[in-house]
C-alpha positions as CSV (number, residue, x, y, z in Angstrom):
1,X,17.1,-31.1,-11.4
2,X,16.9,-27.6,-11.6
3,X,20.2,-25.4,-10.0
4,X,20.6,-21.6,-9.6
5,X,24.0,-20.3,-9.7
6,X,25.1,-16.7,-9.1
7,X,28.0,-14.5,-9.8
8,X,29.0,-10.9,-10.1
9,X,29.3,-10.2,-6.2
10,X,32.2,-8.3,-4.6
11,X,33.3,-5.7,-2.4
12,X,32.6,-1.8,-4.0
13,X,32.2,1.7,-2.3
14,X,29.6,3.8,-1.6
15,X,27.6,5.1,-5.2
16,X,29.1,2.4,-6.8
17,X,27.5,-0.3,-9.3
18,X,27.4,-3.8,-9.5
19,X,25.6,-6.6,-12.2
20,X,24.3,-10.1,-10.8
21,X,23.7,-13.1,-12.6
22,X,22.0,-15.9,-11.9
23,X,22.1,-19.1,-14.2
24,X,19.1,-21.3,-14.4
25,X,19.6,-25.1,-15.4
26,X,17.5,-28.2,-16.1
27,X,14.8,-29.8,-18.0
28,X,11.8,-28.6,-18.2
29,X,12.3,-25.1,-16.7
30,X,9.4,-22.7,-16.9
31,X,9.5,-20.9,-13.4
32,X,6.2,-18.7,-12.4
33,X,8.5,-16.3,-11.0
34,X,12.3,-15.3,-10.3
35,X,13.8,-13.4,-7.9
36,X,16.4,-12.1,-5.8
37,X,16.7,-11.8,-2.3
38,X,19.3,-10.8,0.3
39,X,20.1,-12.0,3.9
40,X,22.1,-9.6,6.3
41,X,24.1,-11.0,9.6
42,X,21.3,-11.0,12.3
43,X,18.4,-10.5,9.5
44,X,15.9,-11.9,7.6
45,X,16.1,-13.1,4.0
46,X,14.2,-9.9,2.5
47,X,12.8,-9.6,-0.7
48,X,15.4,-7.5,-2.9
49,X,13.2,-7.9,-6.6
50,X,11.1,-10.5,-8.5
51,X,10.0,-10.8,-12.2
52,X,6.9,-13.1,-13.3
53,X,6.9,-15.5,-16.5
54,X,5.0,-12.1,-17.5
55,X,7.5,-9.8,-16.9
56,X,5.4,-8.0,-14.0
57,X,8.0,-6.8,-11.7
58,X,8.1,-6.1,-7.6
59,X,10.7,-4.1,-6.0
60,X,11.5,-3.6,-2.0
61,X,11.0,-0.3,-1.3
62,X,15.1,0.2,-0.1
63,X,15.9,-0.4,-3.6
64,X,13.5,0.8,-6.2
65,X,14.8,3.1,-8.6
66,X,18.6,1.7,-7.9
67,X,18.3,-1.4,-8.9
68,X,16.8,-3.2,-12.0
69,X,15.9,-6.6,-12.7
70,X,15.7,-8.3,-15.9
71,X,16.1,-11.6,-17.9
72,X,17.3,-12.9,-20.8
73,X,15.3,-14.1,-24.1
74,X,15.6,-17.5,-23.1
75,X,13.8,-16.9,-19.8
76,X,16.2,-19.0,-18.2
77,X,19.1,-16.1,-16.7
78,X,18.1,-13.1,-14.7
79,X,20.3,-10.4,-13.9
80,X,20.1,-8.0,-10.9
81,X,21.5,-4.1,-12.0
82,X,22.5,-2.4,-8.8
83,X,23.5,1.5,-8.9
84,X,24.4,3.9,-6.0
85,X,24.6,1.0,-3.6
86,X,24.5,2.2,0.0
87,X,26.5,0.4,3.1
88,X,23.2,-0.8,3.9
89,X,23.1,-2.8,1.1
90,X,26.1,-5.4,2.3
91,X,24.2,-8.9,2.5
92,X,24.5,-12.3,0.9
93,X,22.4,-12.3,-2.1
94,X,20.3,-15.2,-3.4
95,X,18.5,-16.4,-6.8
96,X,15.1,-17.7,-6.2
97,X,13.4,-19.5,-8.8
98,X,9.2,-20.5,-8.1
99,X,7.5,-22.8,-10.2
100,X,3.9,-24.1,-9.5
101,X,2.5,-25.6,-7.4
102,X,4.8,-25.2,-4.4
103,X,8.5,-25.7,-5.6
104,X,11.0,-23.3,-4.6
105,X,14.9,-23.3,-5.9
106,X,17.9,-21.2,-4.3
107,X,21.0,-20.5,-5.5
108,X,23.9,-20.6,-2.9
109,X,24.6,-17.5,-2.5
110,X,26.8,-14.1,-3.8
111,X,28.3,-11.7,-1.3
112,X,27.8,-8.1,-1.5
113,X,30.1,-5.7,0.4
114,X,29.4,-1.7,0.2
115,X,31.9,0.0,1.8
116,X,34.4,2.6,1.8
């Protein structure tokens, strides 16, 4: 079975930087797509950024040009490069992995805090 797991969350100010990871294992594994996404108290899960098994890559607006994803040569890690975080980035983050035809995985979850 595959399982996500993230790390690299934690509490920083304002302008500050933080690296997610998010571990990929299982048999087998050749997602169409992986991704990040964030849920906020009171808020959707949202989009945050996505990479496809050909390296096209989609950002939410709120973060484009702060944040960069990116994975490993293995295909099997991503990593989620977050600069001048804002206060309105405080959310749980979560790995999403997609494979075809309709099978979604989630990781549990990192906690992002932005403030001062």
């Amino acid at each position: 079975q595959v399982q996500l797991v993230e790390s690299g969350g934690g509490l920083v100010q304002p302008g500050g930087s933080l690296r997610l990871s998010c571990s990929a294992s299982g048999s087998a594994f050749s997602p169409s797509a992986m991704g990040w996404y964030r849920q906020a108290p009171g808020k959707q899960r949202e989009l945050v950024a996505r990479i496809t098994n050909i390296d096209r890559t989609n950002y939410a607006d709120a973060v484009k040009g702060r944040f960069t994803i990116s994975r490993d040569n293995a295909k099997n890690t991503i990593s989620l490069q977050m600069n001048s975080l804002k206060p309105e980035d405080t959310a749980v983050y979560y790995c999403n992995a997609f494979l075809a035809p309709s099978y979604n995985y989630w990781g549990q979850g990192t906690q992002v805090t932005v403030s001062s």
